[in-house]
C-alpha positions in Angstrom: -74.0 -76.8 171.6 -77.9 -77.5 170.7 -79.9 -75.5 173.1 -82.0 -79.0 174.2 -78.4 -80.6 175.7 -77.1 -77.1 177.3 -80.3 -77.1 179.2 -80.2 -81.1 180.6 -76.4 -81.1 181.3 -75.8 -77.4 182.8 -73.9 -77.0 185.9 -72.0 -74.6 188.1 -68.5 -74.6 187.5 -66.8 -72.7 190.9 -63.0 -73.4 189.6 -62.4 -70.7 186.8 -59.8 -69.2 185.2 -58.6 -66.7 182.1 -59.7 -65.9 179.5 -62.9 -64.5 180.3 -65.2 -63.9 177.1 -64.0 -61.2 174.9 -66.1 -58.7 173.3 -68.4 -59.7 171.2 -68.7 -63.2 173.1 -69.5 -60.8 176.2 -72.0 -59.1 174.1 -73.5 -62.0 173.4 -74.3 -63.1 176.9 -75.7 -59.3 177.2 -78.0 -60.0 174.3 -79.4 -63.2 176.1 -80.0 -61.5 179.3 -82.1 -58.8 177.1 -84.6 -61.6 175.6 -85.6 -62.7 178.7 -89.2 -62.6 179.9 -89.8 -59.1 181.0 -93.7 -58.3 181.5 -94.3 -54.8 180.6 -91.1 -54.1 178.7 -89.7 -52.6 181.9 -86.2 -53.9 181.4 -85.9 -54.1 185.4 -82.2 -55.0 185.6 -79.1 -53.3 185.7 -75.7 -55.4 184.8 -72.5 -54.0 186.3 -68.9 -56.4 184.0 -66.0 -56.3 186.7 -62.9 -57.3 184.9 -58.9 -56.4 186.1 -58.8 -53.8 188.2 -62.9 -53.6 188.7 -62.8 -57.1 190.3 -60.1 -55.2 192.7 -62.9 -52.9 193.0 -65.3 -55.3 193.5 -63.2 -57.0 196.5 -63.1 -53.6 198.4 -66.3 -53.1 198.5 -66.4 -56.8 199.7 -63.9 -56.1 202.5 -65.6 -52.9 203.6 -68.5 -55.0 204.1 -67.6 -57.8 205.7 -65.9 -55.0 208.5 -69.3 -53.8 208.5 -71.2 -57.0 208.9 -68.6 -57.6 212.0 -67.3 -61.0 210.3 -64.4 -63.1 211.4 -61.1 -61.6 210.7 -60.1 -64.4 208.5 -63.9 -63.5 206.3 -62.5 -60.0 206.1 -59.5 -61.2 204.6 -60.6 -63.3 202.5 -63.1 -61.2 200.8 -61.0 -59.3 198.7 -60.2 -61.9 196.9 -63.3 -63.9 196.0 -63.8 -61.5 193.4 -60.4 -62.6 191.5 -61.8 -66.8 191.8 -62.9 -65.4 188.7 -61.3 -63.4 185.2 -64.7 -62.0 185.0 -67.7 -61.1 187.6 -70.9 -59.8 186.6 -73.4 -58.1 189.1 -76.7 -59.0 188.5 -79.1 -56.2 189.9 -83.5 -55.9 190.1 -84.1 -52.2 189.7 -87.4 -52.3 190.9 -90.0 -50.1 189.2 -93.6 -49.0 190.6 -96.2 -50.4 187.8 -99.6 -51.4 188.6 -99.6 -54.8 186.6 -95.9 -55.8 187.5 -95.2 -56.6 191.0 -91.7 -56.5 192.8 -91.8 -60.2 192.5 -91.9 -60.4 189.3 -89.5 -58.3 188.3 -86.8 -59.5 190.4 -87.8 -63.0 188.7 -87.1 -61.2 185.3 -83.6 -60.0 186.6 -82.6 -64.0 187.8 -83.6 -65.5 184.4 -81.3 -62.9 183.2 -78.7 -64.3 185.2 -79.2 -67.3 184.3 -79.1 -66.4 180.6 -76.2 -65.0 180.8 -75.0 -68.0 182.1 -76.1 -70.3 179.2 -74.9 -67.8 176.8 -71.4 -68.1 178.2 -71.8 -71.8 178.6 -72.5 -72.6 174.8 -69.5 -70.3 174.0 -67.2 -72.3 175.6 -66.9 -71.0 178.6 -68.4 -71.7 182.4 -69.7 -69.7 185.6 -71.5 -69.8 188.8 -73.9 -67.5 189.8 -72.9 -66.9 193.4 -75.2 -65.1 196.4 -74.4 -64.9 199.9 -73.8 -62.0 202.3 -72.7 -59.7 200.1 -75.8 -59.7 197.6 -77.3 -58.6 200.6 -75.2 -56.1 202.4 -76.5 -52.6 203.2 -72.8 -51.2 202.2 -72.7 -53.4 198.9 -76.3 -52.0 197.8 -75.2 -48.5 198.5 -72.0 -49.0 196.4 -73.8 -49.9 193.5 -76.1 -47.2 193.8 -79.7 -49.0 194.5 -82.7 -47.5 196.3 -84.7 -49.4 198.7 -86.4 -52.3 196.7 -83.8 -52.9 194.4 -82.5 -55.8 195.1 -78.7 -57.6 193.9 -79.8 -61.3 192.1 -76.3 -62.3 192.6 -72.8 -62.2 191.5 -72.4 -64.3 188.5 -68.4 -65.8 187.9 -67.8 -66.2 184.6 -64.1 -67.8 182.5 -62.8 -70.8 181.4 -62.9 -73.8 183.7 -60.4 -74.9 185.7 -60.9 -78.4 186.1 -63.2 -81.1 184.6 -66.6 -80.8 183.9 -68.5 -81.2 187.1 -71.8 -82.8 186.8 -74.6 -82.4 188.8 -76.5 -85.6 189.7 -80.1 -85.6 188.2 -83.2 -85.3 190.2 -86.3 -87.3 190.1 -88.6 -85.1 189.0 -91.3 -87.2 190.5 -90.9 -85.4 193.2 -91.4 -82.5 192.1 -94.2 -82.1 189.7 -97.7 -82.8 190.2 -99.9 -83.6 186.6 -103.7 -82.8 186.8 -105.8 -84.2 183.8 
């Protein structure tokens, strides 16, 4: 897939399915994450692969939160399983680091265009994903589960295999609306 069309046509794909990306293909989406922009060479990110029984894992931590949150009893038993709408689930985390010429901002921004590499890397190897967020990214339980300290901060949950269904595709903006030009 040239890089030019896998940028214009990507979209979420929320139905997926086995296989996930073996290996090296999962490697590869690694790799892309590592060549995003990261003023300052901090590397502020932290990338946590649940597959089999870590997505099981994954969903107890889920549960346990949504019994903290005080959700619907229907939410709580549903979130054990939303980690298994996918083969693969990779936890995207900011670990924040104190630097004088990096701001928190910043370096949370370096941790979601390593989401979304990731994402790219899996699309142009055949596969598709979503990058998911929601309650759980966050959770005061689900932070603590993963280990992270105050300003650290979970970017998302990004669902990653083999799409279910068609290609769905996401009608294009105007971008008029958008973008201002000064000359």
């Amino acid at each position: 897939m040239q890089a030019l069309e896998l940028l214009l046509n990507r979209s979420s794909q929320p139905r997926l399915q086995k296989p996930a990306p073996a290996e090296q293909e999962l490697q590869n989406i690694i790799h892309a994450a590592m060549r995003v922009p990261d003023h300052g060479h901090l590397t502020p990110w932290k990338f946590v692969v649940c597959q089999d029984n870590g997505l099981s894992r994954l969903g107890d931590i889920f549960e346990q939160a949504a019994i903290d949150e005080q959700l619907s009893e229907k939410e709580v038993q549903r979130a054990p399983q939303l980690p298994h709408r996918a083969p693969m689930v990779i936890v995207v985390i900011a670990r924040y680091q104190q630097h004088d010429k990096v701001p928190w901002v910043e370096q949370v921004a370096s941790a979601s265009c390593a989401a979304y590499a990731m994402q790219l890397a899996a699309i142009a190897q055949g596969y598709a994903g979503v990058w998911r967020t929601g309650i759980y990214t966050q959770s005061k339980l689900v932070k603590e589960e993963f280990g992270l300290k105050e300003q650290d901060e979970i970017v998302g949950f990004l669902y990653i295999g083999t799409s279910a269904a068609d290609f769905i595709s996401r009608p294009t903006k105007s971008s008029s609306e958008f973008v201002e030009i000064w000359e």
